[in-house]
Backbone atoms as SQL, in Angstrom:
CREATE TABLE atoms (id INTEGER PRIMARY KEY, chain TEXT, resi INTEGER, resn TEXT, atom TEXT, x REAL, y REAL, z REAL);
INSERT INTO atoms VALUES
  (1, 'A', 1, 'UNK', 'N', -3.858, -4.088, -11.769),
  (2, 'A', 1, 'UNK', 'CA', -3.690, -2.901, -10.971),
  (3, 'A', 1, 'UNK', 'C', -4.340, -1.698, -11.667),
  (4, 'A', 2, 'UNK', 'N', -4.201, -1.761, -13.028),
  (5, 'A', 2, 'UNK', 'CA', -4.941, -0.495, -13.992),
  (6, 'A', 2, 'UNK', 'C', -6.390, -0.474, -13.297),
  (7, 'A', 3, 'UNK', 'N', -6.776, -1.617, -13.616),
  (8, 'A', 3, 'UNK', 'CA', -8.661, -1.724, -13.417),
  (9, 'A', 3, 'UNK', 'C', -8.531, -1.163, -12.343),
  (10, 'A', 4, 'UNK', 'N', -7.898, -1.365, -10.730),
  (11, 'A', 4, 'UNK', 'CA', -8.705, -1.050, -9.426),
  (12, 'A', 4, 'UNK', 'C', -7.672, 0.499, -9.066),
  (13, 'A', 5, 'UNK', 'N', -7.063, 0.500, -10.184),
  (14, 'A', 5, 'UNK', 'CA', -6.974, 2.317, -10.250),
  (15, 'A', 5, 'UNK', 'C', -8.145, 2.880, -11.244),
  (16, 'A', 6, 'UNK', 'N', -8.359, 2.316, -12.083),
  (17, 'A', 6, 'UNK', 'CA', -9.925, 2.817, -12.680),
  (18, 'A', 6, 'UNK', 'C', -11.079, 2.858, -11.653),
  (19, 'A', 7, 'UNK', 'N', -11.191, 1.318, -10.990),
  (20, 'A', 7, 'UNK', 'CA', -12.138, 1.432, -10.612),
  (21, 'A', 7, 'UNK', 'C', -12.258, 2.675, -9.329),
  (22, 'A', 8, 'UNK', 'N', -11.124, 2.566, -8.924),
  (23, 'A', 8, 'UNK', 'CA', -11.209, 3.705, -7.457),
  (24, 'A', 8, 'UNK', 'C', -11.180, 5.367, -7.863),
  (25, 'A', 9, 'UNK', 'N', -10.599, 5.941, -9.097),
  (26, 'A', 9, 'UNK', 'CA', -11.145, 6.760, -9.902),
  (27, 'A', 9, 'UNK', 'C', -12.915, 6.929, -10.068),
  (28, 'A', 10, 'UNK', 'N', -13.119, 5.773, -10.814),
  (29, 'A', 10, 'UNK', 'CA', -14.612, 6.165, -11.161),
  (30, 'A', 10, 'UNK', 'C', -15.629, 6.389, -9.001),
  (31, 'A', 11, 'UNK', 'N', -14.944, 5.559, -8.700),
  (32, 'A', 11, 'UNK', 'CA', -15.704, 5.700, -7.163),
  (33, 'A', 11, 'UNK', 'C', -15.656, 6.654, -6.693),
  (34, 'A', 12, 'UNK', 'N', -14.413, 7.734, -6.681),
  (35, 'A', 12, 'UNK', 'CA', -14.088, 9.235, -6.341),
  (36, 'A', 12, 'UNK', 'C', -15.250, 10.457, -7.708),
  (37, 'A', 13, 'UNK', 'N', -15.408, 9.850, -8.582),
  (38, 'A', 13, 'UNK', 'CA', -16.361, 10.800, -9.764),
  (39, 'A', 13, 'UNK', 'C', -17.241, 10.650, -8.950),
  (40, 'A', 14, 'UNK', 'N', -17.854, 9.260, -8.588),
  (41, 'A', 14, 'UNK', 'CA', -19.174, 9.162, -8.287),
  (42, 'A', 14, 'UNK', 'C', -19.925, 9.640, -6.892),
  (43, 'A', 15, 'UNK', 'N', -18.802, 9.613, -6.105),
  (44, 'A', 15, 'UNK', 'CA', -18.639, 10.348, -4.755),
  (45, 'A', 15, 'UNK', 'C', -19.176, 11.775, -5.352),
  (46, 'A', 16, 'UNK', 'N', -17.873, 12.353, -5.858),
  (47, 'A', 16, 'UNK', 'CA', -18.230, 13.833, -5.956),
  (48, 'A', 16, 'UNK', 'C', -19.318, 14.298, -6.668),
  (49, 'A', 17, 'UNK', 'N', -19.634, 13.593, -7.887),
  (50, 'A', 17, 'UNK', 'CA', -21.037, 13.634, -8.634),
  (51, 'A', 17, 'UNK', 'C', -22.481, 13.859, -7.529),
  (52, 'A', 18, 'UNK', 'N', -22.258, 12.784, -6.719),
  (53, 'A', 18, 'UNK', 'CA', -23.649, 12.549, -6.266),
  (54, 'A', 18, 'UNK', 'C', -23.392, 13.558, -5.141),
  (55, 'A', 19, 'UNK', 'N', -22.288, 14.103, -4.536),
  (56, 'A', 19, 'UNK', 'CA', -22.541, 15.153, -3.802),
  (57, 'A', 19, 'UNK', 'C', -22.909, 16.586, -4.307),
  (58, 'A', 20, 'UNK', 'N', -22.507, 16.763, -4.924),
  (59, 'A', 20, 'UNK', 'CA', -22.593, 18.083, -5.478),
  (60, 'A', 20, 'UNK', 'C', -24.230, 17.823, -6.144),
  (61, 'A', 21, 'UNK', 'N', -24.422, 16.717, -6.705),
  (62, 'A', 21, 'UNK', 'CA', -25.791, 16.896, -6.928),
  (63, 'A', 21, 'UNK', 'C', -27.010, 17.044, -5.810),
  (64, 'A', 22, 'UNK', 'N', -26.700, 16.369, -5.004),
  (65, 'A', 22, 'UNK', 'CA', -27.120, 16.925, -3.584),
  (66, 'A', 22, 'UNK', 'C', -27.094, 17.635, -3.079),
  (67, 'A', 23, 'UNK', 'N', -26.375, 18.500, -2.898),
  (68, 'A', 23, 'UNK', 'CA', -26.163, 19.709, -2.392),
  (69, 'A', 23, 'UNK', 'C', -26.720, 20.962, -3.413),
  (70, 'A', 24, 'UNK', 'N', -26.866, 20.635, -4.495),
  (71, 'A', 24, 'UNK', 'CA', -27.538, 21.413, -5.169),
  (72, 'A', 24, 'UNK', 'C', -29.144, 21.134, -5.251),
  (73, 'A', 25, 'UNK', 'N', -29.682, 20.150, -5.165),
  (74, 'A', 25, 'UNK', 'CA', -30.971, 19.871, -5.474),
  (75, 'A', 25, 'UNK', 'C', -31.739, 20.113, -3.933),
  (76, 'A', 26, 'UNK', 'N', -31.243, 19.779, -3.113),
  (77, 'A', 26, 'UNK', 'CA', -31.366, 20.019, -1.831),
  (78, 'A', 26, 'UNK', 'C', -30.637, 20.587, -0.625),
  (79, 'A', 27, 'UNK', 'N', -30.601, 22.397, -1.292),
  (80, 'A', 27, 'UNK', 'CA', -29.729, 23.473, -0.706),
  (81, 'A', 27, 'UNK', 'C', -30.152, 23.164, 1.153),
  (82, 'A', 28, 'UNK', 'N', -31.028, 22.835, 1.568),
  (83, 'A', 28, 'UNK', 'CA', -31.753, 23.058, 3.113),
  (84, 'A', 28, 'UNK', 'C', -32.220, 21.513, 3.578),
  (85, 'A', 29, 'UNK', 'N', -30.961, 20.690, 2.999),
  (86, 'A', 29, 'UNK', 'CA', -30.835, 19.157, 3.714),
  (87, 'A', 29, 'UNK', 'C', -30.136, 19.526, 5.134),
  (88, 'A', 30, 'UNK', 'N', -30.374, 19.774, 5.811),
  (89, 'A', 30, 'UNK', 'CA', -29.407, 19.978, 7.474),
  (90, 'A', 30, 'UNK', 'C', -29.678, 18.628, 8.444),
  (91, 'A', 31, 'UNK', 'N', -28.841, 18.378, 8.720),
  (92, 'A', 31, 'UNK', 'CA', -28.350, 17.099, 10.298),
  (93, 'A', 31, 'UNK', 'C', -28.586, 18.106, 11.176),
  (94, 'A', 32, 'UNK', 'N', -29.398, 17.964, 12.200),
  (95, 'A', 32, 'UNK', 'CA', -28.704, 17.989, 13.509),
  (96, 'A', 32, 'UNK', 'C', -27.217, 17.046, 14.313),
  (97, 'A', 33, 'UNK', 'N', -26.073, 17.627, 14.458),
  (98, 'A', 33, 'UNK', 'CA', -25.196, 16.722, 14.950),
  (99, 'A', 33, 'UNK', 'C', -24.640, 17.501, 16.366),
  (100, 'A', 34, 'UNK', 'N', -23.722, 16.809, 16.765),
  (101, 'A', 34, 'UNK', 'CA', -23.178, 17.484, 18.502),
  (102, 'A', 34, 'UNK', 'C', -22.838, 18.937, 18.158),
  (103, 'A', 35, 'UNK', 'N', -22.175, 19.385, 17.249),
  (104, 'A', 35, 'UNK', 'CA', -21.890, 20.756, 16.591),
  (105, 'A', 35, 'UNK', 'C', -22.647, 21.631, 16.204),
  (106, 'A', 36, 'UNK', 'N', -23.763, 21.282, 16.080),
  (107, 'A', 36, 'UNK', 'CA', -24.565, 22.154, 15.481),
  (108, 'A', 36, 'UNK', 'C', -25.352, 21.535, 13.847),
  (109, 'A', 37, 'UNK', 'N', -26.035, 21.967, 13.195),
  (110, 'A', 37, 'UNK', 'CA', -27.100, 21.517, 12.104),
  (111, 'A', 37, 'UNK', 'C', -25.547, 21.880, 11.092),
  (112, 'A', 38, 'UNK', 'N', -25.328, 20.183, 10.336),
  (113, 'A', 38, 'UNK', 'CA', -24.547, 20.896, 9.565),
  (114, 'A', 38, 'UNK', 'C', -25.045, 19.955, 8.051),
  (115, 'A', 39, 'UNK', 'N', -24.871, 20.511, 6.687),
  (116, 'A', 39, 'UNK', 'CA', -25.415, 19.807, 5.665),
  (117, 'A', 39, 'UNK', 'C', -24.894, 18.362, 5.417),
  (118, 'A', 40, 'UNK', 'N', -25.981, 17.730, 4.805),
  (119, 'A', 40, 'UNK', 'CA', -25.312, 15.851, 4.939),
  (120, 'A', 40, 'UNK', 'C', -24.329, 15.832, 3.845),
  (121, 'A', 41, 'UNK', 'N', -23.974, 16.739, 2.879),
  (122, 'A', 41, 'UNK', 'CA', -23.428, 16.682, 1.846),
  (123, 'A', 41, 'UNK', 'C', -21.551, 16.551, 2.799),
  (124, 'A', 42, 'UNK', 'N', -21.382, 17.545, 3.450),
  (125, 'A', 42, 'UNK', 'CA', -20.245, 18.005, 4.678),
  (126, 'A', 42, 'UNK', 'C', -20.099, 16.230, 5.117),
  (127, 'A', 43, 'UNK', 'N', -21.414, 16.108, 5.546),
  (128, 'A', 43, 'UNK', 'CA', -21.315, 14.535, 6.536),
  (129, 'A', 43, 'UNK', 'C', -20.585, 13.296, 5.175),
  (130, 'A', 44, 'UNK', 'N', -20.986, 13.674, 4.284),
  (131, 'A', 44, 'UNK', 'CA', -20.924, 12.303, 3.228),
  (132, 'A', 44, 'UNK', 'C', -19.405, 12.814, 2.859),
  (133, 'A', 45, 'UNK', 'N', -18.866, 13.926, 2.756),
  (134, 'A', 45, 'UNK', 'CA', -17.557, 13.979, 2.552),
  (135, 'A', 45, 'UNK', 'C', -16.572, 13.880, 3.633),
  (136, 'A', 46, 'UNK', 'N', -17.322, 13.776, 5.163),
  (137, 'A', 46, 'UNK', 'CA', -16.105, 13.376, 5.920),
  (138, 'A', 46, 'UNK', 'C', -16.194, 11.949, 6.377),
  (139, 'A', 47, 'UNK', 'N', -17.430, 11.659, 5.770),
  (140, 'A', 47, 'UNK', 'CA', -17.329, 9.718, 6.232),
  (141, 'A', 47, 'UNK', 'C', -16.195, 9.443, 4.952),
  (142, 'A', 48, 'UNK', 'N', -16.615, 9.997, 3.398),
  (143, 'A', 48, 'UNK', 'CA', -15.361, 9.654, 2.608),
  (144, 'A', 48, 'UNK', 'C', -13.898, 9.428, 2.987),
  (145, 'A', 49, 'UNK', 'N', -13.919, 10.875, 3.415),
  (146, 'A', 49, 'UNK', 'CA', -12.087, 11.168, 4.124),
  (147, 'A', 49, 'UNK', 'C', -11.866, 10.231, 4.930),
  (148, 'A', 50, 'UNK', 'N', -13.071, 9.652, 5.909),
  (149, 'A', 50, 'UNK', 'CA', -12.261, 8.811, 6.720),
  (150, 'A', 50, 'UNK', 'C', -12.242, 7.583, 6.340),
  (151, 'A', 51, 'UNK', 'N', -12.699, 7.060, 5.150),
  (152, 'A', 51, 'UNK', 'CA', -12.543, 5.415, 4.642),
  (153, 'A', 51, 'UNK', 'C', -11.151, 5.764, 3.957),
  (154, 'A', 52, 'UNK', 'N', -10.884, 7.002, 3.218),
  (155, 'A', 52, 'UNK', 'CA', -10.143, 6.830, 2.971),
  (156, 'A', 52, 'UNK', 'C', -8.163, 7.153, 3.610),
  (157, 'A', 53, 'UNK', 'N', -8.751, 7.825, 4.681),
  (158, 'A', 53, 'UNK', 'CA', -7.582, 6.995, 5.223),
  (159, 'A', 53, 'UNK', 'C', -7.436, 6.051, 6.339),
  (160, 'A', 54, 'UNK', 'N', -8.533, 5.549, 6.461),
  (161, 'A', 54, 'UNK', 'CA', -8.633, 3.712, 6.951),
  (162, 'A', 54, 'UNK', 'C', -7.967, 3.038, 5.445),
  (163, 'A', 55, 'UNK', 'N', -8.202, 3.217, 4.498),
  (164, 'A', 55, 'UNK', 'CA', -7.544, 2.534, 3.085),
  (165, 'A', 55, 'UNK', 'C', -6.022, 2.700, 2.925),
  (166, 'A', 56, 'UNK', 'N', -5.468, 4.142, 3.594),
  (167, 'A', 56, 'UNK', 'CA', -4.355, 4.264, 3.240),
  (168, 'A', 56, 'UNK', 'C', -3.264, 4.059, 4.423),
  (169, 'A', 57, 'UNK', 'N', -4.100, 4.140, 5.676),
  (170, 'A', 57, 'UNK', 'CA', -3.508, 3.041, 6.674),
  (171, 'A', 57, 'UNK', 'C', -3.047, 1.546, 6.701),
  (172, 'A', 58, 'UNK', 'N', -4.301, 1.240, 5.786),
  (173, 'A', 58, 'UNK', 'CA', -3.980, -0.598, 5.197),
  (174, 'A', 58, 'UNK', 'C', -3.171, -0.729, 4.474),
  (175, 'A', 59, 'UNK', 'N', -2.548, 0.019, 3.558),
  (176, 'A', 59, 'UNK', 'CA', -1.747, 0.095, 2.621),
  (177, 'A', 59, 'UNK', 'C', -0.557, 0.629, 3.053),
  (178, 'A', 60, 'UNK', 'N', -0.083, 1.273, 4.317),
  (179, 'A', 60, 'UNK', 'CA', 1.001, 1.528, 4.830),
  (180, 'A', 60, 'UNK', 'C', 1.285, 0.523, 5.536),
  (181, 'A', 61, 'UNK', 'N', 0.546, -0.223, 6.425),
  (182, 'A', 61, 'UNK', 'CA', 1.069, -1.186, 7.081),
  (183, 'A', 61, 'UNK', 'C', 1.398, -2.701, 6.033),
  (184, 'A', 62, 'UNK', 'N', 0.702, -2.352, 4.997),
  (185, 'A', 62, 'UNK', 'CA', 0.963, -3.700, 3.932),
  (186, 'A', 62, 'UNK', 'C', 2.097, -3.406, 3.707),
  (187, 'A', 63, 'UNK', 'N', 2.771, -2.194, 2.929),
  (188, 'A', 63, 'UNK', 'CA', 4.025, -1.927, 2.803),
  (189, 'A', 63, 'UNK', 'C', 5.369, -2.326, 3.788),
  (190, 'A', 64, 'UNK', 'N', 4.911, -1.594, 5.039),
  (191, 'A', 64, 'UNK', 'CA', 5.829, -2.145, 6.239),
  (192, 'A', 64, 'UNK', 'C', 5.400, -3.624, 6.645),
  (193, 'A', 65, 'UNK', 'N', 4.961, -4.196, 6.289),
  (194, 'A', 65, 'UNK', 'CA', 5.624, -5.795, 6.391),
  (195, 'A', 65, 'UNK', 'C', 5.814, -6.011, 5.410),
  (196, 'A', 66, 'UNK', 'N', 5.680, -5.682, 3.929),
  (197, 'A', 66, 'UNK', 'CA', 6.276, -5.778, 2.684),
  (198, 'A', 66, 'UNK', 'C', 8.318, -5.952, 2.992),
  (199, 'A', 67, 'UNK', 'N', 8.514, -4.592, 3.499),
  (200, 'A', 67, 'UNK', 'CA', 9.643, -3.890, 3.544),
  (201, 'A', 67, 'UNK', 'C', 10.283, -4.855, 4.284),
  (202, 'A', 68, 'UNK', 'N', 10.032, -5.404, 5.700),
  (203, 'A', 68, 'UNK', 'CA', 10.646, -6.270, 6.792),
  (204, 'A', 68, 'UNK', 'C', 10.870, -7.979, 6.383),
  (205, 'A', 69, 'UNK', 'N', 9.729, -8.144, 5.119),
  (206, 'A', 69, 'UNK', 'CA', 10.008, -9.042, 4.871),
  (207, 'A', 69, 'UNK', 'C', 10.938, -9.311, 3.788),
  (208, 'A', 70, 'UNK', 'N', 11.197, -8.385, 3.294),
  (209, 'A', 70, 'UNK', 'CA', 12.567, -8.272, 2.238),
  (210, 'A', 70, 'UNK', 'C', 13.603, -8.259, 2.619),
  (211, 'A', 71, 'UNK', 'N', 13.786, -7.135, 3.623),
  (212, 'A', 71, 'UNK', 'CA', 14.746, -7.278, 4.735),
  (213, 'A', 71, 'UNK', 'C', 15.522, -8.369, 5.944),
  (214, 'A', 72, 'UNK', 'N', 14.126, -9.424, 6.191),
  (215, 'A', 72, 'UNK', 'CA', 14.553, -11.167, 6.213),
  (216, 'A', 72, 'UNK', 'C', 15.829, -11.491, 5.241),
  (217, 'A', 73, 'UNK', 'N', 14.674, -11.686, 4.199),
  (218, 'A', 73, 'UNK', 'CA', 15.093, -12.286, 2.688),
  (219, 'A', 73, 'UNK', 'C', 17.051, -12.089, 2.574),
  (220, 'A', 74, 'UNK', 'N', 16.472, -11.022, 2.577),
  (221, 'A', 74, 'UNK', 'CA', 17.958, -10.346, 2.009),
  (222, 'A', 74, 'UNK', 'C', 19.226, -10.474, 3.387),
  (223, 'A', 75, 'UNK', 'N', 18.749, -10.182, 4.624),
  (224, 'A', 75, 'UNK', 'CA', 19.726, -10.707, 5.439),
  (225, 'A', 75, 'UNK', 'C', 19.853, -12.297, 5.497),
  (226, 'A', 76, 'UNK', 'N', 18.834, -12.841, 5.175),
  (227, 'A', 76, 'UNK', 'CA', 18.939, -14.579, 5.126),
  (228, 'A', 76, 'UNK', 'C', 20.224, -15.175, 3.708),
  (229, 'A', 77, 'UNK', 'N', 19.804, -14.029, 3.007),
  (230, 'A', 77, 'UNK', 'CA', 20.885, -14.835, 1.730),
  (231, 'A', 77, 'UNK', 'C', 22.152, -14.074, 1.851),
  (232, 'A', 78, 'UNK', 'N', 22.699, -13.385, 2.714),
  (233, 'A', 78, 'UNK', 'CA', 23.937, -12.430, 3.069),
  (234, 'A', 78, 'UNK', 'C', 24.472, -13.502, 3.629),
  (235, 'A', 79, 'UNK', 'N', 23.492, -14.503, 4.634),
  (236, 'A', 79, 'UNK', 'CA', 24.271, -15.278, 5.809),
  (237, 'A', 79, 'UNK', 'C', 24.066, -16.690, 4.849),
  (238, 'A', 80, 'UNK', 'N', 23.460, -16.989, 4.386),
  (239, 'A', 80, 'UNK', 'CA', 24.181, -18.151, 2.892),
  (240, 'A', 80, 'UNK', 'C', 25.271, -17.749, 2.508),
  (241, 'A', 81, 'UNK', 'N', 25.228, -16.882, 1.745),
  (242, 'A', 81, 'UNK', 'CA', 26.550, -16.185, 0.908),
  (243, 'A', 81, 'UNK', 'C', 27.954, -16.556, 1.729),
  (244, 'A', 82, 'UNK', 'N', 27.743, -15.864, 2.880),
  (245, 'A', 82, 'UNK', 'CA', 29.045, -15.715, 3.929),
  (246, 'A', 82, 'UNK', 'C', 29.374, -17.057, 4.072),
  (247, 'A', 83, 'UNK', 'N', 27.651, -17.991, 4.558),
  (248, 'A', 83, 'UNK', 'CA', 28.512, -19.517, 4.837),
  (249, 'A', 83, 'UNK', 'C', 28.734, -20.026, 3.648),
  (250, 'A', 84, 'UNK', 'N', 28.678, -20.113, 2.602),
  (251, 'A', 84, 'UNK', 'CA', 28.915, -20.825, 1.432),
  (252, 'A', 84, 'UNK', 'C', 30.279, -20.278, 1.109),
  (253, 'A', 85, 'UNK', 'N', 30.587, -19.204, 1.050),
  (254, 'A', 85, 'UNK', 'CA', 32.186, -18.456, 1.016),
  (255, 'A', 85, 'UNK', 'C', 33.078, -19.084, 1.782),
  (256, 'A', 86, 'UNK', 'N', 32.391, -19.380, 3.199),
  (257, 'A', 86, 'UNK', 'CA', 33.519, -20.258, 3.957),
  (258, 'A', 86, 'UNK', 'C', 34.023, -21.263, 3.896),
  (259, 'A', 87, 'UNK', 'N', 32.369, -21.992, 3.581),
  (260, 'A', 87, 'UNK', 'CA', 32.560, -23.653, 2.995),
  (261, 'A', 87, 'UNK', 'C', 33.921, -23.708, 1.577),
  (262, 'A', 88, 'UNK', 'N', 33.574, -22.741, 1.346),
  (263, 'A', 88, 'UNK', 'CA', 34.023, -22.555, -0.262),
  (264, 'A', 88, 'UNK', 'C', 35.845, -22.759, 0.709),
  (265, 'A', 89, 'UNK', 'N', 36.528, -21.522, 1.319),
  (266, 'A', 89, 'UNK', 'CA', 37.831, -21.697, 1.724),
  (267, 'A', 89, 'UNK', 'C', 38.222, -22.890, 2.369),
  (268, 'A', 90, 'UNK', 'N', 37.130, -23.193, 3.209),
  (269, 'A', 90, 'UNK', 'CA', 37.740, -24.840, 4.205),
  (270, 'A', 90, 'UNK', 'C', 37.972, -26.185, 2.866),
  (271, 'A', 91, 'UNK', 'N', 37.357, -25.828, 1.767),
  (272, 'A', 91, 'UNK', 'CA', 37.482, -27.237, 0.809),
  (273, 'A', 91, 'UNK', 'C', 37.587, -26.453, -0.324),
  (274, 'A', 92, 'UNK', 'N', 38.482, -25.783, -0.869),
  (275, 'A', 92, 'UNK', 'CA', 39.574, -25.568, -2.344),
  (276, 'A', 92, 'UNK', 'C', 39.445, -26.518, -2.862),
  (277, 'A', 93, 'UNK', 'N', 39.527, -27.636, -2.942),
  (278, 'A', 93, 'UNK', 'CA', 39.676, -28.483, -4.101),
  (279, 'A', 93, 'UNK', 'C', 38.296, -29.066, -4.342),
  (280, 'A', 94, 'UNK', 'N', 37.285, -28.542, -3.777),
  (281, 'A', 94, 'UNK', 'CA', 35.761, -29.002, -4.446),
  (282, 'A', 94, 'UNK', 'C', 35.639, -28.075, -4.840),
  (283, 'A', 95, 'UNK', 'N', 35.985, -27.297, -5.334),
  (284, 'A', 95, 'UNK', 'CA', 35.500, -25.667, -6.298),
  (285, 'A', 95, 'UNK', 'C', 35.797, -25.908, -7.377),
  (286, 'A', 96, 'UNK', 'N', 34.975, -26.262, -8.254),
  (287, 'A', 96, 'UNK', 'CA', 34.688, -26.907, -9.473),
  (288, 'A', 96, 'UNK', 'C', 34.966, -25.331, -10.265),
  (289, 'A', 97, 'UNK', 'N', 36.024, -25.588, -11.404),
  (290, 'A', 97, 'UNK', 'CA', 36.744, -24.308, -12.217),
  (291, 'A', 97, 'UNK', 'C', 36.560, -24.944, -13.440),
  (292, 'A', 98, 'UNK', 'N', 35.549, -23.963, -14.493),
  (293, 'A', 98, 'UNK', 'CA', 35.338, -24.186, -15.574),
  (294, 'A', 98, 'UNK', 'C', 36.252, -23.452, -16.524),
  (295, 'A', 99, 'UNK', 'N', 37.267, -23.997, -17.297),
  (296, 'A', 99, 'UNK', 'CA', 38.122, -23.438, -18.044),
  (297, 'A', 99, 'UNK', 'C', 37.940, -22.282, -18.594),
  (298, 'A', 100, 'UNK', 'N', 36.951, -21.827, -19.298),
  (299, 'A', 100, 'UNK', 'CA', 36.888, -20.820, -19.780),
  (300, 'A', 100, 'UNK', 'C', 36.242, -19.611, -19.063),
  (301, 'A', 101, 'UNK', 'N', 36.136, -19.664, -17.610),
  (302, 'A', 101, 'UNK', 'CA', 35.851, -18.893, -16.939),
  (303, 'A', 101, 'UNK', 'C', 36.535, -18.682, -15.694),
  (304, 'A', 102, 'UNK', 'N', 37.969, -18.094, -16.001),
  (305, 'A', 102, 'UNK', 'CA', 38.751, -18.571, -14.388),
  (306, 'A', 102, 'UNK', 'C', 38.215, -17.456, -13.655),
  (307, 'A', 103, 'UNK', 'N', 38.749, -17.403, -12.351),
  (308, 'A', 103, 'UNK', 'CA', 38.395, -16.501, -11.619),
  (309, 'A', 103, 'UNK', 'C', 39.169, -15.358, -11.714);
């Protein structure tokens, strides 16, 4: 997990590096777009913004089935528990009692 927090660090330097170097070396780079002539440096930082939250969309929905599937889990072994508790009262005398640990 360190590395692809490094690595997504160094990808954000290199983003901003190569923009700003752009935008400096070539003050009168202009797009024509539906809005009006706007610099590609503007364009390369809002295609960024939007991968990155296409990335952090993927990672919210990973979470929420993360979360639901724990939430299975954990209601699945509540309803063991309960039936094994019961099993446990209908047959008292299979409840194996280790001396040095009464109840």
């Amino acid at each position: 997990m360190k590395v692809l927090n490094g690595l997504a660090f160094l990808i954000v330097l290199v983003v901003a590096v190569l923009t700003w170097a752009l935008y400096a070396l070539e003050p009168g780079l202009l797009l024509g777009t539906p809005w009006g002539q706007v610099h590609l440096v503007f364009l390369l930082w809002g295609a960024f913004g939007l991968g990155l939250v296409v990335m952090g969309l993927y990672a919210f929905t990973g979470w929420v089935n993360a979360q639901a599937a724990l939430g299975r889990r954990n209601r699945e072994l509540r309803q063991l528990k309960s039936e094994l508790e019961a099993l446990k009262k209908q047959h008292p005398e299979e409840t194996p009692v280790i001396p040095d640990r009464l109840p």
